[in-house]
PASE-865614 format. One record per residue: residue in three letters; y, x, z of N, C-alpha, C in turn. Coordinates in steps of 0.02 Angstrom, whole numbers, plus 50000, padded with zeros to 5 digits. Example, Ala and Ser with C-alpha at 12.3 -4.5 7.8 and 13.67 -1.06 7.14 Angstrom:
<tizas>
- res  n_yy  n_xx  n_zz  ca_yy  ca_xx  ca_zz  c_yy  c_xx  c_zz
- ALA  49716  50660  50390  49775  50615  50390  49835  50660  50390
- SER  49888  50642  50354  49947  50684  50357  50002  50645  50394
</tizas>
This chain:
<tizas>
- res  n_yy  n_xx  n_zz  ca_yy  ca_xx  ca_zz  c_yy  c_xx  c_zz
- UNK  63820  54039  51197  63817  53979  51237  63875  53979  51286
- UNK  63918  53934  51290  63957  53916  51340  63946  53917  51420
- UNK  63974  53968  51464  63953  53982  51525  63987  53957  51567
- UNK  63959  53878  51604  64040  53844  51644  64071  53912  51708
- UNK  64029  53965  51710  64045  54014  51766  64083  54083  51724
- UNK  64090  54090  51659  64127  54142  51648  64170  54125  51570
- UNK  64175  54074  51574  64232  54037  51507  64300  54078  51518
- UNK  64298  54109  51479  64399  54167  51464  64422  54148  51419
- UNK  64410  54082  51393  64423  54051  51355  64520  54054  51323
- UNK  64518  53999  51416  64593  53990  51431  64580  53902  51416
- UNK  64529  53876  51393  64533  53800  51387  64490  53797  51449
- UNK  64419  53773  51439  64388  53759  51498  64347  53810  51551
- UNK  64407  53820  51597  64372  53886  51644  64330  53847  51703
- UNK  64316  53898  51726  64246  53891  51800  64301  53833  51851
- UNK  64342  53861  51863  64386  53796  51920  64397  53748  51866
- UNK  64414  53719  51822  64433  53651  51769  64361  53613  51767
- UNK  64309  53662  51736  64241  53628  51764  64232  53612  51803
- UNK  64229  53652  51861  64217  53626  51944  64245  53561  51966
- UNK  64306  53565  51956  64364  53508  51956  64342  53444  51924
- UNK  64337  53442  51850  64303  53377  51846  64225  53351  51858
- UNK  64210  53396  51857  64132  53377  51896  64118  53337  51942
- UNK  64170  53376  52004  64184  53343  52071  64219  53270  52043
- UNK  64241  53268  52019  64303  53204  51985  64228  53159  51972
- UNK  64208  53170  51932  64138  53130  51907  64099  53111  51985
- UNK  64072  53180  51999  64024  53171  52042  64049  53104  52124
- UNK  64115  53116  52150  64153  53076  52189  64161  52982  52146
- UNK  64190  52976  52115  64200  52935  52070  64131  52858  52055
- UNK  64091  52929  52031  64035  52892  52021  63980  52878  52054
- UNK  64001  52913  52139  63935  52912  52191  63885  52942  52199
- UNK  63883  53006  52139  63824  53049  52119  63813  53098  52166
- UNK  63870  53124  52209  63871  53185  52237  63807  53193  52279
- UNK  63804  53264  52296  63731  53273  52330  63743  53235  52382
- UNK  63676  53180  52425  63686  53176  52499  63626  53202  52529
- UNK  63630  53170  52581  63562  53203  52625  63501  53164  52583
- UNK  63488  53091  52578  63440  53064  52562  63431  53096  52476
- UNK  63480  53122  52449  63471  53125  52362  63506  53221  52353
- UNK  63453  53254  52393  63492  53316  52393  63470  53355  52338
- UNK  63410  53327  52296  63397  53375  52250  63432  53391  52166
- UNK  63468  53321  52167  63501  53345  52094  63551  53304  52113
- UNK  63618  53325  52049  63704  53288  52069  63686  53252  52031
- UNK  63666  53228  51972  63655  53166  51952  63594  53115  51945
- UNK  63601  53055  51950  63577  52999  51952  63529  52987  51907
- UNK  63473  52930  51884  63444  52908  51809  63511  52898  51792
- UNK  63526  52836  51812  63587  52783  51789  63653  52829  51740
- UNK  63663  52905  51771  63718  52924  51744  63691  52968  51696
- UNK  63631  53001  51694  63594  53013  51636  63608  52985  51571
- UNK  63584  52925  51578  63608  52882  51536  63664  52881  51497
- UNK  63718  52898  51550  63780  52869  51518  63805  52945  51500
- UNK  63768  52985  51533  63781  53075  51476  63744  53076  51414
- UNK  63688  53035  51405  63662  53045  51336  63723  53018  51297
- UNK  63712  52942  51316  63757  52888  51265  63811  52907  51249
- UNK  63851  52964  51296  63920  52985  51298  63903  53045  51255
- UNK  63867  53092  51242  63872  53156  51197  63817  53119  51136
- UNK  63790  53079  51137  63749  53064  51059  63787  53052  51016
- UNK  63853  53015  51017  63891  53015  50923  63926  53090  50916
- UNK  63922  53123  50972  63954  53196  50938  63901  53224  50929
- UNK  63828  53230  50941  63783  53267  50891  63786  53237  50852
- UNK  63763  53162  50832  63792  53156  50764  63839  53179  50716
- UNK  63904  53167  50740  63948  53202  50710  63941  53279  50715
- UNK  63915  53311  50754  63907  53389  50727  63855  53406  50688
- UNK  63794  53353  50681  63743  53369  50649  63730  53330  50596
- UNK  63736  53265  50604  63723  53222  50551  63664  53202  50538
- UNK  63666  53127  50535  63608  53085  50540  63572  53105  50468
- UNK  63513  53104  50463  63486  53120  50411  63476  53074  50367
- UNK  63485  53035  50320  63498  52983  50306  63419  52965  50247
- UNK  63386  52961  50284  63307  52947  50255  63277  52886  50318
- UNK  63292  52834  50312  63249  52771  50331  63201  52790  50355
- UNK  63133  52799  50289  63073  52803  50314  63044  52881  50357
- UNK  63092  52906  50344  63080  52985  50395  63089  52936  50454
- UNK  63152  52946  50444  63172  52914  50539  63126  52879  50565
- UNK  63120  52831  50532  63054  52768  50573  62994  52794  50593
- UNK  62973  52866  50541  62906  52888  50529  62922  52936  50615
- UNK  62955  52967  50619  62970  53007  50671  62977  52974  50757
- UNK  63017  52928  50741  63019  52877  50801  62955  52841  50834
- UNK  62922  52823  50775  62842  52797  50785  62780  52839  50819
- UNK  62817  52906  50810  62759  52947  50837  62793  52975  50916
- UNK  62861  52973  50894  62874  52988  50964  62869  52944  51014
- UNK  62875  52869  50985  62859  52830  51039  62792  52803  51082
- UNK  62759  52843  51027  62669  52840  51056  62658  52872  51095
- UNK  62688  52936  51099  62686  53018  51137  62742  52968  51193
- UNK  62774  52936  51187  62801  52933  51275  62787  52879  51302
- UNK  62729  52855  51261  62697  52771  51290  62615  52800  51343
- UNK  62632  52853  51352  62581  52885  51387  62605  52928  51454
- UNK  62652  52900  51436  62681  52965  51482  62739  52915  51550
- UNK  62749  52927  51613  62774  52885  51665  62824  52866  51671
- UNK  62874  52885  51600  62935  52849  51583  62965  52815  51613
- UNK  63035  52794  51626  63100  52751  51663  63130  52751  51610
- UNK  63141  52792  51552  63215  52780  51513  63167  52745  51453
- UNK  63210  52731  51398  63220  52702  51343  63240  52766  51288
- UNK  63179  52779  51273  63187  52848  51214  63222  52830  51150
- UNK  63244  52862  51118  63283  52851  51060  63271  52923  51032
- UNK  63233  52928  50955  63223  52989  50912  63239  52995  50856
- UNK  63287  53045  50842  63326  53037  50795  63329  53093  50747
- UNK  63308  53086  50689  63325  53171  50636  63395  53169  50608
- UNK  63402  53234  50624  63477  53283  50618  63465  53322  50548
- UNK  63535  53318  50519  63544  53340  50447  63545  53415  50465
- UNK  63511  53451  50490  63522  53532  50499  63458  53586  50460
- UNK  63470  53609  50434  63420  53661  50415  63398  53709  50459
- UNK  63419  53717  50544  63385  53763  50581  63344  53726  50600
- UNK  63307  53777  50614  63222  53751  50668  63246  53740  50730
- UNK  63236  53679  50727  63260  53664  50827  63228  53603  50850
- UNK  63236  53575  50896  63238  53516  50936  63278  53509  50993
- UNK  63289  53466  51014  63322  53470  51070  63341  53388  51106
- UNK  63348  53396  51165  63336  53321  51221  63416  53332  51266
- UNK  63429  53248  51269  63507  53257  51329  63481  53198  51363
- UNK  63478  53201  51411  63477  53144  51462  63492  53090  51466
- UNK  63419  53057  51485  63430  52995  51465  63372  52943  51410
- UNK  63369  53002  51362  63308  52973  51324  63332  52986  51242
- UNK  63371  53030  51238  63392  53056  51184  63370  53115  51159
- UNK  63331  53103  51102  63278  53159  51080  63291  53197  51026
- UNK  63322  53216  50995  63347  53242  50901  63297  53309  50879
- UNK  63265  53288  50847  63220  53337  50814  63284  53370  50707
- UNK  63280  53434  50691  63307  53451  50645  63262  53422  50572
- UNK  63290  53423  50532  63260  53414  50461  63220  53495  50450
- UNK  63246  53539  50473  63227  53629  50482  63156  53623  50507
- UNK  63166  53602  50565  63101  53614  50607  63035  53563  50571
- UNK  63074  53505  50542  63014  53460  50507  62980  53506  50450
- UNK  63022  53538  50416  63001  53553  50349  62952  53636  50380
- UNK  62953  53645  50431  62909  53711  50456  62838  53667  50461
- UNK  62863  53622  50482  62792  53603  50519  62725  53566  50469
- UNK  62671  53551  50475  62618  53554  50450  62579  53474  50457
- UNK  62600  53483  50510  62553  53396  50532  62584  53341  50576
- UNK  62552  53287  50603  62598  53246  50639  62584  53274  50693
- UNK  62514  53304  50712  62486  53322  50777  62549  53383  50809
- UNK  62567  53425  50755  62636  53456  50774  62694  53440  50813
- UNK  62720  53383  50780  62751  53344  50781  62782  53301  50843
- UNK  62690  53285  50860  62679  53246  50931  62716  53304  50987
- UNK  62671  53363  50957  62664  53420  51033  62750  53417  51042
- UNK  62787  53431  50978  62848  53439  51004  62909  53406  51018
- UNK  62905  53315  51001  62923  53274  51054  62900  53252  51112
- UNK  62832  53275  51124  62828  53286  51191  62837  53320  51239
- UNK  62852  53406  51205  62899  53445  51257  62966  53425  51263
- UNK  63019  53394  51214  63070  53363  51221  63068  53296  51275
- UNK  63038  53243  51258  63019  53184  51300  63016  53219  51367
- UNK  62975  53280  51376  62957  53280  51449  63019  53328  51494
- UNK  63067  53356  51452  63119  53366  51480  63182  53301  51507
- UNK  63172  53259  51463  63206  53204  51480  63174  53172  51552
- UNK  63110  53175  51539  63065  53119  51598  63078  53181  51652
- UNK  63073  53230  51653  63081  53282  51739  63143  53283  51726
- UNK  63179  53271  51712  63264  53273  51714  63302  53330  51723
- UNK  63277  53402  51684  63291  53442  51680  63353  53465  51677
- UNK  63396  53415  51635  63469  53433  51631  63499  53431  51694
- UNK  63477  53371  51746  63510  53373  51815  63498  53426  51887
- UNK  63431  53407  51850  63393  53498  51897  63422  53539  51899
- UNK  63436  53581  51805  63486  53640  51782  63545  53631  51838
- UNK  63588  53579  51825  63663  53570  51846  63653  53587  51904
- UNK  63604  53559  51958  63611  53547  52021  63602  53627  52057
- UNK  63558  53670  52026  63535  53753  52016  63599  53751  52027
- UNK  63625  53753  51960  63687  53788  51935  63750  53804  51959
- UNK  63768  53732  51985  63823  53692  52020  63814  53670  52093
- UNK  63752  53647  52114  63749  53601  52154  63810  53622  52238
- UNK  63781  53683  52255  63813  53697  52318  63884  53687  52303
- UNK  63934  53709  52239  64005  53706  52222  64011  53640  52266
- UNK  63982  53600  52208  63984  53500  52188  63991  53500  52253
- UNK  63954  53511  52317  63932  53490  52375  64027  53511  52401
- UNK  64046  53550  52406  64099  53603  52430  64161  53548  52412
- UNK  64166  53534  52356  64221  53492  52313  64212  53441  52347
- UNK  64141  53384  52362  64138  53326  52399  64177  53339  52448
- UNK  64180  53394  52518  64203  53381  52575  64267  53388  52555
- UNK  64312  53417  52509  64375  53394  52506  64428  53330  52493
- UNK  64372  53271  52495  64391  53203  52498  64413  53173  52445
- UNK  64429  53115  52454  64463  53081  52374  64520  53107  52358
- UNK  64555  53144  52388  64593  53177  52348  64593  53224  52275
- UNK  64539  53249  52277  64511  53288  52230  64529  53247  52151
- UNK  64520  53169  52159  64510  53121  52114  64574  53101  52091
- UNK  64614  53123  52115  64666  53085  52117  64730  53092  52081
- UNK  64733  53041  52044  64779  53043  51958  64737  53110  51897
- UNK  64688  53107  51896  64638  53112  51857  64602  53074  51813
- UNK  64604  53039  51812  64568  52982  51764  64523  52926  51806
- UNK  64482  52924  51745  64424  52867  51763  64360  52908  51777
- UNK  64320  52890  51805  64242  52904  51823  64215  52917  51741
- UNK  64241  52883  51704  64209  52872  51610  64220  52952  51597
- UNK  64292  52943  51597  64326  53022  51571  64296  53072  51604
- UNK  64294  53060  51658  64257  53131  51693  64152  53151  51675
- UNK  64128  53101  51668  64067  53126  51632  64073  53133  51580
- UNK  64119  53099  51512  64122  53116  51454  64133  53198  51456
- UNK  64192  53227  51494  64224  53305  51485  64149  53346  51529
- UNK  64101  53294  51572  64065  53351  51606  64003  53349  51547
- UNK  64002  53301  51507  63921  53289  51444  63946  53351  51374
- UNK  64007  53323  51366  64002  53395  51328  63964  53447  51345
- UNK  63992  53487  51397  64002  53569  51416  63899  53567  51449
- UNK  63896  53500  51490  63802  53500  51460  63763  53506  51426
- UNK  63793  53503  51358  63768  53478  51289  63757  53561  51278
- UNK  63795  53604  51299  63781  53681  51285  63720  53694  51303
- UNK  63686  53666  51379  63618  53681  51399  63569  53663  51359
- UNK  63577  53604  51345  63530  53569  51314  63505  53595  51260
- UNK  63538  53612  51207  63538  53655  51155  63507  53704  51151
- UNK  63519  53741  51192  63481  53793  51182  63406  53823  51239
- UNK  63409  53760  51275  63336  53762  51312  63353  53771  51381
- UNK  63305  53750  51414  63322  53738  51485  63295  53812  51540
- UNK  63272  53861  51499  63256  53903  51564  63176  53896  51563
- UNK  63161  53960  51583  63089  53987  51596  63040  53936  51628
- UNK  63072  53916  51683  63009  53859  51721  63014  53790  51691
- UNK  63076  53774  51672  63069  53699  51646  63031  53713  51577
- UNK  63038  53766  51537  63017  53771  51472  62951  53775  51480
- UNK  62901  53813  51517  62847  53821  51531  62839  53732  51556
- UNK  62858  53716  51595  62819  53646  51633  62839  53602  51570
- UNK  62878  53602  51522  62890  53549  51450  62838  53555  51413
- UNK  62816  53618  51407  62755  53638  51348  62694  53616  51365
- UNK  62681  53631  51459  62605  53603  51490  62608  53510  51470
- UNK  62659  53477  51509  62671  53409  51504  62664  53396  51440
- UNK  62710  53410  51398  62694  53401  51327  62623  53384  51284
- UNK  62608  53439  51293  62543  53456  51283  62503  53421  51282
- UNK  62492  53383  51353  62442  53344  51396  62469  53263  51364
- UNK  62530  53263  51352  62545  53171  51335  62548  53176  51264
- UNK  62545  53243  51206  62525  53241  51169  62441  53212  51144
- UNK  62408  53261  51188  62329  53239  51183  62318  53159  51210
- UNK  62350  53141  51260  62336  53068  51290  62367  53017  51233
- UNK  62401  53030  51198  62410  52993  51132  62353  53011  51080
- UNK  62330  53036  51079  62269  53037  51036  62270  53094  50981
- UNK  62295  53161  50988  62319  53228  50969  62297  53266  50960
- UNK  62307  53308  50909  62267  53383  50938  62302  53440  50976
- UNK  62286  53453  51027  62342  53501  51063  62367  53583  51041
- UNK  62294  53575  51012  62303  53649  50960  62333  53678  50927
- UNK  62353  53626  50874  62418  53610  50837  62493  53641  50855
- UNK  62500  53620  50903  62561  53658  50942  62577  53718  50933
- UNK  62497  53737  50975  62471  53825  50980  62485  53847  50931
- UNK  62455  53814  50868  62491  53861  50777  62548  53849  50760
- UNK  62569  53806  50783  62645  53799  50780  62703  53846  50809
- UNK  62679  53860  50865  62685  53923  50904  62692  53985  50869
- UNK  62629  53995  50850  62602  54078  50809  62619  54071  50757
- UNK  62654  54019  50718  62693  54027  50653  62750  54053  50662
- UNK  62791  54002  50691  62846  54041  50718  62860  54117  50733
- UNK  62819  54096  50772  62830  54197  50795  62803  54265  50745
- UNK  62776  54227  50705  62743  54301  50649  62801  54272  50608
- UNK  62859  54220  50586  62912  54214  50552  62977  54255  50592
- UNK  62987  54256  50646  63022  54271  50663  63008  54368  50671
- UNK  62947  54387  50667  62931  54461  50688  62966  54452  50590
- UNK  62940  54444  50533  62923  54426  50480  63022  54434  50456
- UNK  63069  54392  50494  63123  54384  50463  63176  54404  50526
- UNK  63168  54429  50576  63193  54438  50622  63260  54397  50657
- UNK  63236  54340  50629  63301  54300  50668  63225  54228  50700
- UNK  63298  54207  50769  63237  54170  50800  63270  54112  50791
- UNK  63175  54071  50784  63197  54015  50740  63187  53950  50796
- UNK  63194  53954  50857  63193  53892  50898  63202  53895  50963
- UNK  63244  53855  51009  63257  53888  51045  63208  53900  51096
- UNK  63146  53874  51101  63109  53886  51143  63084  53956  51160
- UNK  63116  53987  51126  63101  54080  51091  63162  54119  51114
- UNK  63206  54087  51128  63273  54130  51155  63235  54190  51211
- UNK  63268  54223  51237  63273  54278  51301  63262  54250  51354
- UNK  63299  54167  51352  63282  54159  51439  63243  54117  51446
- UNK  63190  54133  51391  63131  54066  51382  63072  54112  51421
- UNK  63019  54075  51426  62954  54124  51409  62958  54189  51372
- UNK  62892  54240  51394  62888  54278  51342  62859  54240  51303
- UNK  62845  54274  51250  62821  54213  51174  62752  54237  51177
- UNK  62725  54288  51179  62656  54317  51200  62623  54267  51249
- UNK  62655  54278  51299  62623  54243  51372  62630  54154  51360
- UNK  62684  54125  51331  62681  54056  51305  62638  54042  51284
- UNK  62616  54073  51238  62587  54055  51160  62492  54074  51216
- UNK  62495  54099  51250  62426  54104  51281  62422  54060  51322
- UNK  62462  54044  51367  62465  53976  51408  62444  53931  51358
- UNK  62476  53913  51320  62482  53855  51281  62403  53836  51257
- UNK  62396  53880  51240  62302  53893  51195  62243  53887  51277
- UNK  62283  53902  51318  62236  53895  51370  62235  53835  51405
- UNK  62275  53781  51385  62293  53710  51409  62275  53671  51356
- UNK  62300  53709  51284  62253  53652  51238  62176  53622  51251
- UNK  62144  53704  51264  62081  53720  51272  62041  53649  51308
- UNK  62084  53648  51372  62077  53636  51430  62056  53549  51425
- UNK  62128  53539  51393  62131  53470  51361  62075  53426  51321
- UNK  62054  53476  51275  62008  53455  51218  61954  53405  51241
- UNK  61912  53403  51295  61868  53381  51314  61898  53308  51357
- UNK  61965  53293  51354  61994  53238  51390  61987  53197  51348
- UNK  61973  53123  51373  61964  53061  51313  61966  53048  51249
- UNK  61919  53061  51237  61899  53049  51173  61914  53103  51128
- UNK  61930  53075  51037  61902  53111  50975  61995  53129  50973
- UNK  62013  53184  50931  62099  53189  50921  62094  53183  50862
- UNK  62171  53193  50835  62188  53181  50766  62242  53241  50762
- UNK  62249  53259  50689  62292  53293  50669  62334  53259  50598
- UNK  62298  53238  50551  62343  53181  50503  62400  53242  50484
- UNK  62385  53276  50429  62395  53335  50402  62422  53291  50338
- UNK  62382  53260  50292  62414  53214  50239  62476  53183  50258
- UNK  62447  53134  50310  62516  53081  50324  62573  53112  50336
- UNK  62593  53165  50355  62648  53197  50389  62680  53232  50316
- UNK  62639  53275  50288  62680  53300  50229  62693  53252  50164
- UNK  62641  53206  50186  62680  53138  50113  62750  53122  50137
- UNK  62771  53127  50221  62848  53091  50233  62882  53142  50210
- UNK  62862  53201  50205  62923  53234  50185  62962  53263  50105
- UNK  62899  53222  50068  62938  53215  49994  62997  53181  50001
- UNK  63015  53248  49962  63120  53242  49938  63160  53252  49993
- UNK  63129  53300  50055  63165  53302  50116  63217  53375  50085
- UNK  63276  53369  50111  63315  53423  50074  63303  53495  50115
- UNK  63284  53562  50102  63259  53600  50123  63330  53658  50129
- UNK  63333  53722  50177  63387  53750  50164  63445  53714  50187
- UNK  63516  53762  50182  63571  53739  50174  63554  53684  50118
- UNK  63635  53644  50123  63616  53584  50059  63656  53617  50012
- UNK  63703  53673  50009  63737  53700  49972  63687  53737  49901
- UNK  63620  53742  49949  63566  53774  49887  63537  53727  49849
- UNK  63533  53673  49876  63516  53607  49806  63433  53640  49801
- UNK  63403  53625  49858  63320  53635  49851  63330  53593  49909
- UNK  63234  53531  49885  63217  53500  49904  63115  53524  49916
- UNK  63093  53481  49964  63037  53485  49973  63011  53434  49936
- UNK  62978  53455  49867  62904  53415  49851  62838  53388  49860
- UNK  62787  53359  49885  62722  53356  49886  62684  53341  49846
- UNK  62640  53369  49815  62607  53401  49771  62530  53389  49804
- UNK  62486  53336  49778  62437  53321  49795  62392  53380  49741
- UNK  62351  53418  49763  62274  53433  49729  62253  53401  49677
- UNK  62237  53453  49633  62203  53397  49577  62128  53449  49574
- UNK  62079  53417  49548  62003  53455  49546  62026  53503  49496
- UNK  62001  53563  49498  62011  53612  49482  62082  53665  49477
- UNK  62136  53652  49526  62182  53680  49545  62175  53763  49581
- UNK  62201  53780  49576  62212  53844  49626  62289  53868  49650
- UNK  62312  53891  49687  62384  53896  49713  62434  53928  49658
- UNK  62390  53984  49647  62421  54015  49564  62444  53986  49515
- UNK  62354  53928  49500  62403  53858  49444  62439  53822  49459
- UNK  62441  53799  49540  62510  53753  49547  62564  53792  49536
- UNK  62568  53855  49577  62647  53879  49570  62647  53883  49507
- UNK  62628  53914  49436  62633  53908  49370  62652  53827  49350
- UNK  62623  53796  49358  62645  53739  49338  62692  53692  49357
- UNK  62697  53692  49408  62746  53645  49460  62818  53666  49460
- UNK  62792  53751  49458  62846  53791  49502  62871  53839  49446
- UNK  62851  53821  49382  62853  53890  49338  62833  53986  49344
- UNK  62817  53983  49403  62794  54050  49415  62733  54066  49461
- UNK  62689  54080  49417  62638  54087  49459  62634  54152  49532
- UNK  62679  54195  49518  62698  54224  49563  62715  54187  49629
- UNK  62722  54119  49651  62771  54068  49725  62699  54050  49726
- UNK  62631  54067  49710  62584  54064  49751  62594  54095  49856
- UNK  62622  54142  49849  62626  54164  49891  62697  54118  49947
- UNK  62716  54086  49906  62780  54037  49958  62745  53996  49973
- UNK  62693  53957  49910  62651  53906  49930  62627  53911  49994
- UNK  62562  53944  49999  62533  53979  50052  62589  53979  50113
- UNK  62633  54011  50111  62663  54026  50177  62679  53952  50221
- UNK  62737  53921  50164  62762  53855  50191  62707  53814  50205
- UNK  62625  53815  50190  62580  53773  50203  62535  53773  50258
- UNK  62545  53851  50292  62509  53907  50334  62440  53913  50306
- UNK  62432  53934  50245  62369  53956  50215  62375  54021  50195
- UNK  62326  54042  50191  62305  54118  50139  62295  54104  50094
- UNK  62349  54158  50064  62352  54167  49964  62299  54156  49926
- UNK  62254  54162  49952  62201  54161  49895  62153  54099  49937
- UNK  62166  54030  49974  62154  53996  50008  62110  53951  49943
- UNK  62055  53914  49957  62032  53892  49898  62070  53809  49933
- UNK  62081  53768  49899  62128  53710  49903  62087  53655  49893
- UNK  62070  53590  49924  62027  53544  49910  62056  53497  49894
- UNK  62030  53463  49846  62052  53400  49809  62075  53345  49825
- UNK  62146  53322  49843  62179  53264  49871  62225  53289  49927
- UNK  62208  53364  49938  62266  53388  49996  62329  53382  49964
- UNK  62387  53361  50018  62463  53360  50004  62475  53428  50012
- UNK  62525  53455  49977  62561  53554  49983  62623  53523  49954
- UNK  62657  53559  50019  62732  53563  50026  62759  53614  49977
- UNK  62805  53591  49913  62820  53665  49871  62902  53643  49867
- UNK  62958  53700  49885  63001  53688  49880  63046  53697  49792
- UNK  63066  53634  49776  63107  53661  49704  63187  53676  49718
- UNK  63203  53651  49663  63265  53681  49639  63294  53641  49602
- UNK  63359  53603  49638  63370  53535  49577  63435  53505  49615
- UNK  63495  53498  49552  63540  53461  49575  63554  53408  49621
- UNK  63480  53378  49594  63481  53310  49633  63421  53315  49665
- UNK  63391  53258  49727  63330  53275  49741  63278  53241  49699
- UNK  63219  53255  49690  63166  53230  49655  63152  53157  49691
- UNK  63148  53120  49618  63134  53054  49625  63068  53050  49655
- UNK  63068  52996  49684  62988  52954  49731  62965  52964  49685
- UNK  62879  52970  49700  62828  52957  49665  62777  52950  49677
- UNK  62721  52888  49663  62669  52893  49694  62615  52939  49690
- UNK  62599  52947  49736  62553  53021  49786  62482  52984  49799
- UNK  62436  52994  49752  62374  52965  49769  62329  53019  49807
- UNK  62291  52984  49873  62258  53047  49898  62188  53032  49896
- UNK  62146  53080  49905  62075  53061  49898  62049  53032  49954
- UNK  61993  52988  49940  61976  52970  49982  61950  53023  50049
- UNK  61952  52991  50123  61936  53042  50171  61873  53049  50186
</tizas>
């Protein structure tokens, strides 16, 4: 991760950062004052740091180019922040990446991975984890970070007057060069207390949309028996300067808990979620494997699908994993199972009849 305090770069060092910050922060009126001492930036310039770094995640990540994903994804995220005390204008977007991630830039810019979709299990998942994203946007974590980070510098640079600004550019240029070198935070997670207060919030505007909060919780404990399992970590909410993952993952189960008995009946919608992701491309794309769904038929067992579907009855055991079931899981009739193939091209649509509920 890019450190605006120890870059040896030789391109953007600790004084060049400092420098345009102040350029931004002067410029644009953001700087700390007495009445606005807790963060250097504004909603308003939020804004214009999302809008200003969103076509370069695009361009570094790439829009995923599935319609009905996108819409399917946006729809749920916008339920999860129609509950929640919102000012911005969310925008949710899937990224062509095969890592497990998510990640939020200020403002109302949300990008969930094609990686992290194809881990996951349900929409109730789904919810939990645009709502820890959403709720980093809504506490404005990125400006918090900066203001931690930076703030006293920023403050230091103000008293040196408009000079600071001067034959430097525009106010534009100077948040564009300060949204980049942000875009490093963002990425890879905001830190122990904001990450903890994303997961509680989350959580809670997950369930107030009508959720199961639990969901999360296994979403959680998958992860982490994959990552003990393959030893690379698969999100950043799991980095070093996150939570421990122990102590998360118990919080988390102790707030679901908590939750459960809040208004009304929840949902998890386990079908609906893995029907969107037929023909989602799985892996690098260099491996030419896609995700199938594979409805139940009466008298199936995981063995006969992988034999049949999959040619080897041996990918019983992938089945199972990618579905979070046990190998020898008995399978009920009309369930969707995620099975990954193997194919030049991706597998054509097809209609997916499910049983009645």
């Amino acid at each position: 991760m890019w450190c605006a305090c120890c870059d040896a770069t030789g391109g953007w060092t600790r004084r060049n950062f400092l420098r345009v910050l102040g350029q931004a922060a002067l410029a644009t009126g953001v700087v700390p004052m007495a009445a606005r001492a807790f963060t250097i930036f504004d909603e308003a310039t939020d804004v214009a740091i999302g809008r200003e770094v969103d076509p370069e995640i695009l361009k570094q990540y790439g829009y995923y180019e599935k319609p009905e994903l996108q819409n399917y994804v946006a729809e749920v995220g916008q339920r999860v922040v129609a509950v929640s005390d919102t000012r911005f204008q969310f925008q949710f977007k899937v990224v062509d990446s095969p890592v497990v991630n998510s990640f939020a830039l200020p403002g109302g810019f949300v990008y969930i991975t094609r990686g992290i979709l194809a881990l996951m299990n349900d929409e109730a998942q789904l919810a939990g984890v645009l709502g820890h994203e959403s709720t980093h946007v809504n506490s404005r974590h990125g400006a918090k970070l900066m203001t931690k980070a930076l703030g006293s510098q920023v403050a230091t640079l103000a008293g040196v007057g408009a000079a600071a600004a001067v034959g430097h550019g525009s106010a534009v240029s100077a948040v564009a060069a300060i949204s980049n070198h942000l875009t490093n935070y963002m990425l890879l997670g905001y830190g122990r207390e904001y990450e903890t207060e994303a997961d509680e919030v989350g959580l809670r505007h997950a369930r107030h949309a009508g959720y199961d909060p639990r969901r999360m919780v296994a979403l959680f404990r998958d992860m982490r028996r994959q990552e003990i399992m393959t030893g690379q970590t698969l999100y950043h909410g799991f980095e070093a300067t996150h939570p421990d993952t122990p102590i998360r993952i118990a919080k988390a189960d102790t707030v679901a808990e908590m939750l459960l008995p809040e208004g009304g009946p929840v949902v998890v919608k386990t079908a609906e979620y893995r029907l969107q992701l037929d023909g989602l491309t799985y892996g690098e794309a260099k491996a030419q494997q896609w995700l199938r769904t594979y409805v139940v038929q009466p008298g199936d067992t995981l063995a006969s699908i992988a034999a049949a579907e999959l040619g080897d009855a041996g990918r019983r055991f992938e089945i199972a994993s990618l579905n979070d079931l046990r190998d020898d899981a008995v399978v009920a009739p009309g369930l969707p199972l995620k099975l990954i193939v193997h194919s030049p091209h991706p597998p054509k649509p097809h209609e997916l009849q499910l049983a009645p509920n």
